[in-house]
Structures are given as C-alpha cells and as structure tokens.
C-alpha positions as CSV (number, residue, x, y, z in Angstrom):
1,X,8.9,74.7,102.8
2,X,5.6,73.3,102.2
3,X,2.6,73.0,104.9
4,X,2.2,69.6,106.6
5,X,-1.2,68.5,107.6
6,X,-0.8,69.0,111.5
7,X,-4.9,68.4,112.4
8,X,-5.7,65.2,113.6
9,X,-8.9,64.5,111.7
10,X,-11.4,61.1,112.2
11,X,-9.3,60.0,108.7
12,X,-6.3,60.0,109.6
13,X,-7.1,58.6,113.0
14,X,-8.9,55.9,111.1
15,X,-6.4,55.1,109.2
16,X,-3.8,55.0,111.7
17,X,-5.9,52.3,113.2
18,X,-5.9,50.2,110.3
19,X,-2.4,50.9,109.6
20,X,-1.9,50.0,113.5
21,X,-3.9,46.8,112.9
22,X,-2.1,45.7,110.0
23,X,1.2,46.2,111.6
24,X,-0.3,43.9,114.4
25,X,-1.1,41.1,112.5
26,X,1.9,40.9,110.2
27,X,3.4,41.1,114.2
28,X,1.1,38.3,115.4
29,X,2.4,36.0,112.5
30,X,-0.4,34.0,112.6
31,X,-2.3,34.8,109.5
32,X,-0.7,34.7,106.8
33,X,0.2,38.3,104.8
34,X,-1.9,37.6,101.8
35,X,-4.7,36.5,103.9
36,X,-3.8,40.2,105.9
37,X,-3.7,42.5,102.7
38,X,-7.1,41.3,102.0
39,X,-8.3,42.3,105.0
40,X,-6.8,45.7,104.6
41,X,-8.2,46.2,101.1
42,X,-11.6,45.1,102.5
43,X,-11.4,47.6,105.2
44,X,-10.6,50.4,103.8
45,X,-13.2,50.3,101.1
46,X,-16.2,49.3,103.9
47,X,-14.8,52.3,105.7
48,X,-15.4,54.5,102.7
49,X,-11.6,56.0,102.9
50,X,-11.1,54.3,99.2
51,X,-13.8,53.8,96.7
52,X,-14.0,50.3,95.5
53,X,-12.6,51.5,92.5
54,X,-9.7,53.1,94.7
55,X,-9.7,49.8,96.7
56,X,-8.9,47.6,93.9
57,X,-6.7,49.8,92.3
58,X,-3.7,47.9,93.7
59,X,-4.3,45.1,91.5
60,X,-3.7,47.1,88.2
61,X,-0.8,48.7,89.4
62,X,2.1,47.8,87.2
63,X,4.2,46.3,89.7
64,X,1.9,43.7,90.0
65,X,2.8,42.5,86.5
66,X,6.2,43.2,86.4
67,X,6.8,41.3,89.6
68,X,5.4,38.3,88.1
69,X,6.5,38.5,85.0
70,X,10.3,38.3,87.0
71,X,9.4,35.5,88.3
72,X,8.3,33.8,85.3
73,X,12.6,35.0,83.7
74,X,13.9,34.0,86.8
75,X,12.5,30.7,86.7
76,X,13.7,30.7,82.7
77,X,16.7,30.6,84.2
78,X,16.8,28.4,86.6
79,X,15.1,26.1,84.4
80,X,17.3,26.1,81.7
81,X,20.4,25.2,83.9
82,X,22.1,28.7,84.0
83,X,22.2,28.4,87.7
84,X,23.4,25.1,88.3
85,X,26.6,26.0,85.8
86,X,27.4,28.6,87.7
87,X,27.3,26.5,90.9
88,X,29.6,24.6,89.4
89,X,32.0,27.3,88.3
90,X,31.9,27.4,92.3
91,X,33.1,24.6,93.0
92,X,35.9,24.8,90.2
93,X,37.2,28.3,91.5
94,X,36.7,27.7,94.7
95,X,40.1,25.4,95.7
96,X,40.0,24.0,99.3
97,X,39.9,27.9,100.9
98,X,36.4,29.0,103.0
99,X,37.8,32.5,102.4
100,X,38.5,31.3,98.4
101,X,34.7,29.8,98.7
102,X,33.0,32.7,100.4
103,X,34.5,35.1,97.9
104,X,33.4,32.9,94.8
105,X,30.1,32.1,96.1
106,X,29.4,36.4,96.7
107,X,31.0,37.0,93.4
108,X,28.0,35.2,91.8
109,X,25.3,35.6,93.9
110,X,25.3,39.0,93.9
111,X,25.4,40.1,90.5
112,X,22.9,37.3,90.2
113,X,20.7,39.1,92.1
114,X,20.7,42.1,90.6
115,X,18.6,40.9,87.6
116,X,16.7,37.9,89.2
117,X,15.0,37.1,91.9
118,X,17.2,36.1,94.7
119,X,14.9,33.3,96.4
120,X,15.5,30.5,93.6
121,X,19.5,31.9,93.4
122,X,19.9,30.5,97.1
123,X,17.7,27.8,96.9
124,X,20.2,26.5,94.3
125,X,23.3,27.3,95.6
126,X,22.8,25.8,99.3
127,X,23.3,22.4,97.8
128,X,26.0,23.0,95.9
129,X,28.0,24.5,99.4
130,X,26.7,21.9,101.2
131,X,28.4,19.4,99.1
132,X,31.7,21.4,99.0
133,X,31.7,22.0,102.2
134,X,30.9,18.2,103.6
135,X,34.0,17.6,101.1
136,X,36.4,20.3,102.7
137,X,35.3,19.9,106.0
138,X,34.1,23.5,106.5
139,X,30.8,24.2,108.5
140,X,27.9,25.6,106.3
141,X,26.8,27.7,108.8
142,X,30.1,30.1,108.0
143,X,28.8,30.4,104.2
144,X,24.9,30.1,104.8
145,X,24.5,33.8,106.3
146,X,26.6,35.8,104.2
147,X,24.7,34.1,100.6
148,X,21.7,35.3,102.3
149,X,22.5,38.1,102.9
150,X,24.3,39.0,99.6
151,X,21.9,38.0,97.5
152,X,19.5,40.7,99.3
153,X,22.3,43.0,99.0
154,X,22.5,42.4,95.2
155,X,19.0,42.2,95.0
156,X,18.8,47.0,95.7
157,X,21.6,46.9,92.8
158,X,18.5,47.7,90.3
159,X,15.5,47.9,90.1
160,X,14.1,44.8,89.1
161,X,16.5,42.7,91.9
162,X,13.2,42.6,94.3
163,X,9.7,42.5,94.3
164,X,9.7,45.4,97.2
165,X,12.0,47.4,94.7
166,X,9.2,47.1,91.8
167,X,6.4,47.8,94.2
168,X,7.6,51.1,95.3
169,X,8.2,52.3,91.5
170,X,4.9,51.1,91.2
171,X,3.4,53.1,94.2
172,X,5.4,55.9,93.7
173,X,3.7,56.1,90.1
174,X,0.0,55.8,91.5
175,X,0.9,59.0,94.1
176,X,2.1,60.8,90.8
177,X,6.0,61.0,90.7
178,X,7.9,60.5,87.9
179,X,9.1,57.2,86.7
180,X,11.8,55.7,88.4
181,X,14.8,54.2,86.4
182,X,15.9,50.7,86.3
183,X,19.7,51.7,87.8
184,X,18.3,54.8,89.5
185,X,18.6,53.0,92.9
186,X,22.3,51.6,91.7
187,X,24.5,54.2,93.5
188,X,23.5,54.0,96.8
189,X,22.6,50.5,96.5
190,X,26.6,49.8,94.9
191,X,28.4,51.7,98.2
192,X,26.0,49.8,100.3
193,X,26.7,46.1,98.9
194,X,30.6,47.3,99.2
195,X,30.5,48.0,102.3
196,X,28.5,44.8,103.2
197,X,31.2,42.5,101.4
198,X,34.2,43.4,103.2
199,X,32.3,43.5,106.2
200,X,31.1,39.8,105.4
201,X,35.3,39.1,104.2
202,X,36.7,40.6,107.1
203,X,35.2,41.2,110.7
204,X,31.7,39.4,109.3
205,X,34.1,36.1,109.1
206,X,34.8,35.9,113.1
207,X,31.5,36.7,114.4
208,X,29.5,34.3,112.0
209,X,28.2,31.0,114.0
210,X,30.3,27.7,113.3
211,X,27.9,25.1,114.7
212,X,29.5,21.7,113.6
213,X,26.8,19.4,116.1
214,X,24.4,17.2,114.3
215,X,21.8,20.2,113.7
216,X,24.2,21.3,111.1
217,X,23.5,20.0,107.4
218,X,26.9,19.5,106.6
219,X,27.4,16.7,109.7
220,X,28.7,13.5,107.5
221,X,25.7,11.2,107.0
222,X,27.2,9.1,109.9
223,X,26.9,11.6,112.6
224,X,23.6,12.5,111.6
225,X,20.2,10.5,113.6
226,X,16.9,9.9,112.2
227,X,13.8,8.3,113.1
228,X,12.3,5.7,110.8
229,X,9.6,3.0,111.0
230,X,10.1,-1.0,110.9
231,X,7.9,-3.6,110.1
232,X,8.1,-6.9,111.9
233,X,6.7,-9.5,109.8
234,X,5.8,-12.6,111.2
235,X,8.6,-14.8,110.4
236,X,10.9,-12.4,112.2
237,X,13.4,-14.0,115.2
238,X,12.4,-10.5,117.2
239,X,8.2,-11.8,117.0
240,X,7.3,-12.9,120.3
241,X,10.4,-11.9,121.9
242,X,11.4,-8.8,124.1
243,X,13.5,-6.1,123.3
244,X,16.2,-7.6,126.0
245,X,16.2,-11.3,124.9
246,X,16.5,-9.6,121.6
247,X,19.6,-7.5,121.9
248,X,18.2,-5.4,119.2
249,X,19.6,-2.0,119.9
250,X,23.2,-3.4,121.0
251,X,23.2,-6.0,117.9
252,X,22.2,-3.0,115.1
253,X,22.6,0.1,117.1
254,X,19.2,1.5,116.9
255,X,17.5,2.5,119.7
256,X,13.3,2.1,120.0
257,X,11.7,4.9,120.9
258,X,8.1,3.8,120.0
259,X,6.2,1.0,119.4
260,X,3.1,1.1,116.9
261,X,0.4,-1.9,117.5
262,X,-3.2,-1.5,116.1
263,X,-3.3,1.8,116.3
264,X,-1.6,2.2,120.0
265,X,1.4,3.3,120.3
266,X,3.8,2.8,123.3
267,X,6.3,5.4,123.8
268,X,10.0,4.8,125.3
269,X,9.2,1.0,125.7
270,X,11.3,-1.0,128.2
271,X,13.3,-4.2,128.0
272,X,10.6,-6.0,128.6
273,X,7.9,-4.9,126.2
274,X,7.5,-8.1,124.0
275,X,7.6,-7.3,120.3
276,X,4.4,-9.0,118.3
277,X,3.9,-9.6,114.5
278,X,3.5,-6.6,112.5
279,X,4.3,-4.4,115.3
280,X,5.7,-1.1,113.4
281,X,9.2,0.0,115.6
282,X,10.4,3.1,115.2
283,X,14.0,3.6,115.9
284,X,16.4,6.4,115.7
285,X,19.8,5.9,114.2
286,X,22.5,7.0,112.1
287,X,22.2,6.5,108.1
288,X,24.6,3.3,107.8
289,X,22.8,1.3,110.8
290,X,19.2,2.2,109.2
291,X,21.0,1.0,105.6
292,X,21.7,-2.2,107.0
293,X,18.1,-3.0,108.4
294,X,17.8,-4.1,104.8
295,X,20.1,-7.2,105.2
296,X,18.1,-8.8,108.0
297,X,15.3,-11.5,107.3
298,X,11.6,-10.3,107.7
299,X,12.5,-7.1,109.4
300,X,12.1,-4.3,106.8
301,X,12.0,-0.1,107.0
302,X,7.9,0.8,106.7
303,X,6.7,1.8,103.2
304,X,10.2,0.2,101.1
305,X,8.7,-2.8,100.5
306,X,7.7,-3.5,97.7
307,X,9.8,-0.5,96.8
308,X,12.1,-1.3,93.7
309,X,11.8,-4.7,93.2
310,X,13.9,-6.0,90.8
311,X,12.0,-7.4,87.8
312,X,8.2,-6.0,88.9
313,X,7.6,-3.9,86.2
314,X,6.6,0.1,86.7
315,X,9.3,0.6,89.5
316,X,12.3,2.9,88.5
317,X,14.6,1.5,90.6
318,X,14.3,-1.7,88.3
319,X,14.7,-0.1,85.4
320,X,18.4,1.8,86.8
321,X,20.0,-0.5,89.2
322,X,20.8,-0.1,92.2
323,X,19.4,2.2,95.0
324,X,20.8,4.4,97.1
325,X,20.2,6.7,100.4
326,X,20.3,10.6,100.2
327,X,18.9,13.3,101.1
328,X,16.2,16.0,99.8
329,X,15.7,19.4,101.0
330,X,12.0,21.3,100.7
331,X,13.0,24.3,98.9
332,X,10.1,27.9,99.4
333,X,7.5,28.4,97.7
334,X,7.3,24.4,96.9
335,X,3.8,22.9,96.2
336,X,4.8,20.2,98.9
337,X,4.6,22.6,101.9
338,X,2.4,22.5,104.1
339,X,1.1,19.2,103.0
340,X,1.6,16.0,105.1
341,X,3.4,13.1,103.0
342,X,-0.4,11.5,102.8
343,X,-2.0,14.0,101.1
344,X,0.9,14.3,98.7
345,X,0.6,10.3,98.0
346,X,4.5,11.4,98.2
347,X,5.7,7.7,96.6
348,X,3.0,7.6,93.9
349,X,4.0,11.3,93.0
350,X,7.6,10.9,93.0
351,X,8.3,7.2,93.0
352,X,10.9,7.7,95.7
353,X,10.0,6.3,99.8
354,X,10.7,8.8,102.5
355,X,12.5,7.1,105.4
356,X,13.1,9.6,107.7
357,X,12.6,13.1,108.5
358,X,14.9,16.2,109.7
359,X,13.3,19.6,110.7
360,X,16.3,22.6,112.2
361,X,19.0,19.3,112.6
362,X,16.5,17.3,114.6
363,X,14.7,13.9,113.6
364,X,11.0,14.3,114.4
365,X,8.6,12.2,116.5
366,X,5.6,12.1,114.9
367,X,4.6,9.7,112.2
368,X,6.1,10.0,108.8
369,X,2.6,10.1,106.9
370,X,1.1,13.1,109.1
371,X,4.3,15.8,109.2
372,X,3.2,18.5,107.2
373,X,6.1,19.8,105.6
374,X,7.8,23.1,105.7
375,X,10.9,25.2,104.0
376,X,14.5,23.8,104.8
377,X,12.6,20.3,106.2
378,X,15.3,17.7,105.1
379,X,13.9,14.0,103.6
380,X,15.5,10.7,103.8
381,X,15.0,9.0,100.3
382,X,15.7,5.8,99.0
383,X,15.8,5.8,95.2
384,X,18.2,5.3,92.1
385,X,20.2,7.8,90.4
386,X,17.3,8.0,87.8
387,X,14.5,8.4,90.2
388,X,16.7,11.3,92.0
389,X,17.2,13.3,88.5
390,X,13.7,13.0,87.9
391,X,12.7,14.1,91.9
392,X,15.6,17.4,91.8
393,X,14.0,18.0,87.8
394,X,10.7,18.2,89.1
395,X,11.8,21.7,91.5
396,X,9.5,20.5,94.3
397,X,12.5,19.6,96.4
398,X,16.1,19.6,95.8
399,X,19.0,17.2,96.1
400,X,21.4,17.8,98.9
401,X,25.2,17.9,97.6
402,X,27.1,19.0,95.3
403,X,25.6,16.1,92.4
404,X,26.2,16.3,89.4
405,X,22.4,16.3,87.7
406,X,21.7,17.0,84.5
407,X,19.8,20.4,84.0
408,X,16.5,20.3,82.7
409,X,17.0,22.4,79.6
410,X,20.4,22.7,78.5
411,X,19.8,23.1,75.3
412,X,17.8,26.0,75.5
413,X,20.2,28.1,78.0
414,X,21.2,29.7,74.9
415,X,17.5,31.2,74.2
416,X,17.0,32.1,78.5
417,X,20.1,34.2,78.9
418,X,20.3,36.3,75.6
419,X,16.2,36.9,76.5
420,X,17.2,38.2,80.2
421,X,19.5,40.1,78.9
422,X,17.2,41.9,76.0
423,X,14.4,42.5,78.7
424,X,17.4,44.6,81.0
425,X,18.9,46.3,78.0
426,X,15.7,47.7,76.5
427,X,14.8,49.0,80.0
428,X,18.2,50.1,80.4
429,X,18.5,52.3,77.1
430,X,14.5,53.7,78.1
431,X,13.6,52.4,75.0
432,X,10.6,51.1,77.0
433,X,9.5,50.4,80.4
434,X,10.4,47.3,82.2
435,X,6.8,46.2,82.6
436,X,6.7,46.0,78.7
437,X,10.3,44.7,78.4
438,X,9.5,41.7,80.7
439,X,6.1,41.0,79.0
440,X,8.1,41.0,75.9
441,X,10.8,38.5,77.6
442,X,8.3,36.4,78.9
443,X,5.9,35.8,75.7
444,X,10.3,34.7,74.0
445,X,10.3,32.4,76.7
446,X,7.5,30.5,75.6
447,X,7.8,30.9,72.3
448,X,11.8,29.3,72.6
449,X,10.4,26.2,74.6
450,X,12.2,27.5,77.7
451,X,9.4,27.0,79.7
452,X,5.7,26.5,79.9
453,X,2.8,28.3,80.4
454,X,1.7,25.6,83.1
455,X,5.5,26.1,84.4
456,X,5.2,29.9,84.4
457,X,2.0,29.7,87.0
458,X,3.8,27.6,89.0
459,X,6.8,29.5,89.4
460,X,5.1,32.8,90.3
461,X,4.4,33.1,94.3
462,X,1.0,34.4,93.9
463,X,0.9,34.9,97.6
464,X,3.4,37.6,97.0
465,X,1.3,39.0,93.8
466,X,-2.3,39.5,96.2
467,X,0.1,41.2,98.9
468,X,1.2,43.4,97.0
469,X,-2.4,43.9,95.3
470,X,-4.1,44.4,98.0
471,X,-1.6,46.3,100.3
472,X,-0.8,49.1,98.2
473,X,-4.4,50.9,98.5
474,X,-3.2,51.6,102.3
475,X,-0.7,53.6,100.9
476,X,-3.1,55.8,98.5
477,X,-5.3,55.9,101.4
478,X,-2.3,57.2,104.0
479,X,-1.5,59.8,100.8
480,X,-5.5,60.7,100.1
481,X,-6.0,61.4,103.7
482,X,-3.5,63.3,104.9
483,X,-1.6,60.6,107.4
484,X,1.5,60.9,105.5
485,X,1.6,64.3,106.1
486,X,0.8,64.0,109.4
487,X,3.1,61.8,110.5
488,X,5.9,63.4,108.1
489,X,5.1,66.8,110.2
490,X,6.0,64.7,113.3
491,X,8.9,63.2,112.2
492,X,10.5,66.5,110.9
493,X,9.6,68.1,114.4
494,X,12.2,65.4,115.9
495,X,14.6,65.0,113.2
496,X,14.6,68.2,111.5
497,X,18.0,69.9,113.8
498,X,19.7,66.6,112.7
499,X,19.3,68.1,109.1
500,X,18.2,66.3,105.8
501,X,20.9,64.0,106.2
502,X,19.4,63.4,109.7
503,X,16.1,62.9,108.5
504,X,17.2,60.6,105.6
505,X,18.9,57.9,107.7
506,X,16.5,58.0,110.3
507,X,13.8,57.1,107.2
508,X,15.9,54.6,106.7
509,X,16.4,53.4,110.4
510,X,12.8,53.0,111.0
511,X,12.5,51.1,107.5
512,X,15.0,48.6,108.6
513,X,13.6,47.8,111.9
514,X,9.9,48.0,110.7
515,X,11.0,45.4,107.8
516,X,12.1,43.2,110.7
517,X,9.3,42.2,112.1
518,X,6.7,42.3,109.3
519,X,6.7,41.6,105.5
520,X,9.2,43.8,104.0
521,X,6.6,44.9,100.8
522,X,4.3,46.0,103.9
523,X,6.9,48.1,105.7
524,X,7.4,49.5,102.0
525,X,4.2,50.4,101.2
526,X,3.6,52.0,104.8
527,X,6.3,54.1,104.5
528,X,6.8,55.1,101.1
529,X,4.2,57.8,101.4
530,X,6.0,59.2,104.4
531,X,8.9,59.4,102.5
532,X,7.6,60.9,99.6
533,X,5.7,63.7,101.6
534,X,8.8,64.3,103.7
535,X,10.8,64.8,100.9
536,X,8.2,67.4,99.3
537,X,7.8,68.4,102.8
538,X,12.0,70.0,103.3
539,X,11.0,71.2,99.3
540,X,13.8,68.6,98.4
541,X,13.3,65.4,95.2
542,X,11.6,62.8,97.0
543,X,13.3,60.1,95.7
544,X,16.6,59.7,97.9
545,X,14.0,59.6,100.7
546,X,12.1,56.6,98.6
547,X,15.3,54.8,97.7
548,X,16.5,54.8,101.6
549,X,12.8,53.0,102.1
550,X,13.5,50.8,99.1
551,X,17.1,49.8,100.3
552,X,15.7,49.0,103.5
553,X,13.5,47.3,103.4
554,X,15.1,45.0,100.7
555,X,18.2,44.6,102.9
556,X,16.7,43.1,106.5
557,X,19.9,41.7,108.2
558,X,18.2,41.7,111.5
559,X,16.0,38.5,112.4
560,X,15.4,35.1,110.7
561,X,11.8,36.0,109.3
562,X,12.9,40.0,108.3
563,X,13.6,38.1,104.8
564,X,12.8,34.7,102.9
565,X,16.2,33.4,102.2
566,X,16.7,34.6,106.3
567,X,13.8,32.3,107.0
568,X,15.2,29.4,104.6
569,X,19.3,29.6,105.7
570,X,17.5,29.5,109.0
571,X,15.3,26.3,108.4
C-alpha cells in the first residue's frame, strides 16, 4: 500500500476552504453554478494554488468539446424528427395499459439515453404521455418519475449518455490515467439500470404519487382554472354598472379577483365596486367559460384583439382558419426563461397571444406581461393549427398533447441517425476517440443540412460548458496539493475493516448524496480525485472507484433539483 499524505499543510487547508465554499454556494442556490465555477477558477489562481495557466486549463480539457459537440447530435436528432417518431411508436404499442405504457415509454427512453443527451429525450416525451394519458385517463404523475429517472439511468450505459460521464474521462485524463472506454462504465451501469426497471415495474408502481387535483397536467381542460385579463370597452352593458347588478360571475362563471384602472388595481373587489370603461378584469375560470368571453359584445380577453382578424393581412390565423385554445409548456434550457412576456414582445415573436398562465398546477396572480418565465411554466395560447406548428417548430416551447405536428426535418432523419451511429461506432471499435468522432459527426451534420451552425449554438447549454471549464481546475488543485490524499487517508481509516468493497460503496454513498444537493458535474469533479487516490491508495485500478463516482452522480434519485429532468418532471 502506498503512503497517503496525512499532514495537514496551509494547502490543503486552503483548499478545503474553497472546496467548503463551493459546496456552500451550490447549497445556497442562489447564484447560479456557472456564475460559482468562475468564482472557483478565479480563486484558486489569486491564491497561487494553480497557475493561471493551471487555472484555465479546464477550458482545453476535452470534455469540454466533447460535451458540446453531444449536444449539437442530440439536437440533430431531435431536430430531424427521430424523437417525435418514436413518441409515436409510444402511443401505437402502448394499448390502453399504464403498465403496457410505462414499459414502452422505458423501453425507449433508455436506450435513448445511452447515446444522447437525456434532457431533450424527456422534454419530448412529456407531451406525448400527457396526451395519452388525458386520453386513457391515467395520472401523469404515475409515468413522469420513472422517464426521469430512466433516462438518467440510461444516460451511465456509456460513456457519452451524460455530460458528468464525459467530464470525469476528461479529468481523469488531466490527473494522468489511461483513457477511459466508451462502454467501459457499461457493466456496472447495465445491472444498475436492471435493477432500477423492475423496481420502477413492480414495487416503484405502488409507491409513485397519483395526484389527479387540478395541479396535475393531465386534469381535462375543464377542471383546470386560469387567470386572464378582460377589457371593458365602452359600449359594454357591465360600464357603469356593479359587479352585483351585473350578475357577471353567476351569468359566465368567472369569478373577479382584480380590477385594473389607470394603473390601480383593486384586489378581491366586492359586489359593489362599479365597473368603468376600459377597466381591465381579471377573472379566474376554467378554459370553456374563458372561450366563451369571445361571444359577448364589447367585452373581450386583454391582448386578442386585434388578434387574427379575418381578412387584415400579416395575421396567421387569417391565412389558416379558425383558432383554437391550447396549451404550451416552457421546455429547459429555452431562450424564453427567465424573461417576462414583455421583453420577449412574446406575440410579435411568435404570433400567438398568451391568455393565461400555470406555474406547479396553479394560475398565477401577477400580471401576464411581467411573469418571468421558468422550466415546466405552462401557457394558454390562442392560435391556428399553423401558428402552433410554427410555435412547437421553433423548440422554444412545446405543444402539450399527443398532436400530431409535422417534424422539422423529416427528410433529413435519414442523414441524423446513420451520423449518430458512425460517431458511436468509430469510438466503439477505438478507431478514434470520441472527441474526434463527434467533431467528425457534427461538421456531417452541417454539411447534410440537418442543422445549422446558428442552431448548433443554440442548442448547446453553455452554462453547462463554463461549469465544467471552470470547475475542473479544483480538482487538479485537490490532486496537486495533496487534499485527495488527505482526505482519501481519512476515509480508509473509517472504511478500510469494511474492505474494498466497503470502501467502494461508501464512494459511491457519499457521491449520491453529495449530487443531491449541488450540481452533479461538481460533486464529480470534487470527488473524482478522491477516488482515484483511494484506489491507488489500497494499490488497486482506480477506475471501479471512478465509475462508482460517475454512476452516482449521473443517477440522483433523491430530491427535485439532484437532476434537470428531476427539476423539469417537477415543474
């Protein structure tokens, strides 16, 4: 057995505290990871534990590339239609059985996932369940949980299923290992995802959480409430009348929670607050009642007229027919989040009104223009068939249902697959490494038409890209200084009478609940030098330790926010 630095020196203790500090604020969840890994980066080069050089290091580090150059073939994919047929092979095979649809939906998604990343494989298929199971009557929630959590399961069956997966061969690299293989991880990864599906078939099935209330998505449009705006225009019977002598919320079955006037607004108003000439109401209601505001004279929902005038030139509703009310969901990493429906100019971008808006089941309060949207917010539209292809085409939000929408590319799903399948095969075969097999695969896609260059940026989550750029000089920093080896030393002091069996699953323990509660790629890099130097440490190969950090930390099962499609089934 080798010698493990035991002597706490000012290095390690100062990197502790950064580590310490990191760990914090991915905790604290309050500024964002990116923003965090910079502030790492910056710290450990002002400390002088890295050299500049040393510092930005991170950002050369193949994993970088390779993790966006699989999200540039994932989104190939997507792009192309390959997803969206097999959703529908779903709902072919799937008959009118949850077990029949639960087995179905796993059988896709996790293969799926093995080869692309698993984020756009969910976003996609959550419609198409929600549609079947609106259809059969089953509650999403029943379905939602185990996709999530089998796409991260199919996501450790190589090595190219997740970003944290590539990041680790890429550390594991810059600390001078060998190269790790593209299936090397497969094994363990396989008896793991077995074990995980007929948990999720069996005793998975009884202790999943059937909500059927309103704050599920797959309520029928007419149990579901949202609040919308009306205008009263002058020539309106309700001008100059109260809200008893009205009867308005017993004659349409809408009930006024607020009245807007000049820039006042007058919450809960009673019977006897008078209702004045373009007074904006807004009501909450089900879908059909707010439908049929339409159909009364001078009383109209705010920001739909003049939406789709028939015969005013420019509007696509004119140019398709009729209009129709559905929904829209705000898919991750969408160029719409965190931007309010102003700033977007959301009916000049899109040509489509937003009526209402649901956030976790619930219709929110605030006014429509300032809501700042986030992941698994769901939209009210009004549009035509045409203006809804051309919104769910776009990949900034996605139609709710299972709707049958043209993909983008069909034509060209026979270039995007064969290419996904040359980048995994040349990798496979070692005929080169995966970073030059997906640079390859990436350079066909353009070439084929399958996507753009302008596509390609947006598809790749740079926040993901700097995190992992500027987090993985920590770990050559824990390696250069000896803190891996210190707290390797410790952790063999308590584990080493369990044996190296002992050791290896309680790696992987304290992977799994680290991952938890910060970003999984930190948890990675954090621990992946512990790994490595306990392995070396018990004179054993390293890498079983660094798969069991790999594996967890790509499988977080624990909380909402241990994993993105956690965060999004959540949302």
């Amino acid at each position: 057995m080798q010698a493990a630095q035991t002597t706490l020196t000012p290095e390690i203790v100062l990197t502790l505290a950064i580590t310490a500090g990191a760990l914090a604020l991915f905790m604290w969840n309050r500024v964002r990871v990116d923003v965090v890994g910079i502030i790492v980066m910056a710290t450990l080069i002002v400390t002088g534990l890295l050299t500049p050089r040393e510092g930005i290091s991170g950002f050369a580090n193949e994993a970088m590339i390779t993790v966006a150059a699989m999200f540039v073939l994932s989104a190939g994919l997507v792009r192309t239609g390959a997803i969206d047929i097999l959703g529908k092979w779903v709902a072919r095979l799937s008959g009118k059985s949850e077990l029949r649809l639960l087995v179905v939906t796993l059988g896709i998604v996790i293969p799926l996932s093995a080869f692309i990343n698993n984020t756009p494989v969910v976003v996609v298929m959550i419609p198409v369940i929600l549609g079947l199971t609106r259809e059969l009557g089953f509650a999403p929630s029943r379905l939602f949980m185990p996709i999530s959590f089998g796409s991260q399961m199919g996501g450790t069956l190589t090595l190219i299923g997740t970003s944290t997966n590539l990041l680790v061969a890429g550390l594991v690299l810059d600390l001078g290992l060998e190269r790790i293989g593209l299936f090397d991880i497969t094994p363990p990864a396989l008896v793991l995802t077995v074990v995980g599906v007929a948990y999720l078939l069996t005793v998975g099935r009884w202790l999943t959480p059937v909500r059927e209330t309103t704050t599920d998505l797959v309520a029928s449009y007419e149990l579901r409430e949202y609040l919308t705006a009306l205008v009263v225009e002058p020539e309106s019977p309700l001008a100059g009348r109260s809200l008893r002598d009205s009867r308005f919320g017993e004659s349409h079955g809408l009930q006024v929670v607020t009245v807007e006037r000049e820039g006042e607004r007058i919450e809960l108003p009673r019977g006897g607050t008078i209702i004045l000439p373009w007074d904006h109401l807004v009501v909450r209601g089900r879908i059909p009642d707010i439908a049929r505001i339409e159909q009364i004279d001078h009383l109209r929902i705010a920001g739909t007229k003049p939406a789709f005038p028939v015969g005013e030139e420019g509007e696509g509703a004119a140019q398709s027919g009729e209009t129709r009310m559905a929904e829209v969901i705000v898919p991750p990493r969408s160029p719409v989040n965190g931007h309010t429906l102003r700033e977007l100019n959301f009916r000049g971008r899109y040509g489509v009104p937003v009526l209402a808006v649901q956030r976790h089941g619930v219709p929110l309060h605030d006014r429509l223009a300032d809501i700042a949207l986030e992941p698994g917010d769901v939209l009210l539209v009004q549009a035509s068939n045409d203006d809804l292809r051309r919104l769910h085409a776009s990949g900034d939000l996605a139609l709710l249902g299972a709707v049958d929408l043209p993909a983008r590319r069909t034509r060209k799903l026979k270039f995007s697959v064969p290419i996904l399948a040359m980048v995994v095969a040349l990798a496979a075969f070692e005929i080169m490494p995966i970073l030059v097999s997906a640079i390859l695969g990436v350079i066909a896609l353009f070439i084929t038409g399958c996507l753009t260059p302008d596509e390609a940026y947006q598809e790749v989550d740079w926040m993901v890209l700097i995190l992992l750029g500027s987090i993985i000089p920590l770990g050559i920093a824990m390696q250069n200084t000896g803190t891996a080896e210190f707290i390797a030393a410790g952790m063999l002091q308590l584990t080493a009478p369990w044996g190296a069996y002992g050791v290896l699953g309680s790696l992987f323990l304290l992977t799994a609940l680290l991952t938890s509660v910060i970003s999984n790629n930190a948890a990675a890099v954090v621990l992946t030098p512990i790994a490595i130097t306990t392995g070396l440490a018990m004179e054993l190969s390293p890498l079983p330790f660094v798969i069991a950090v790999m594996i967890a930390a790509s499988n977080s099962f624990i909380t909402p926010i241990g994993y993105q499609t956690n965060t999004f089934i959540y949302g």
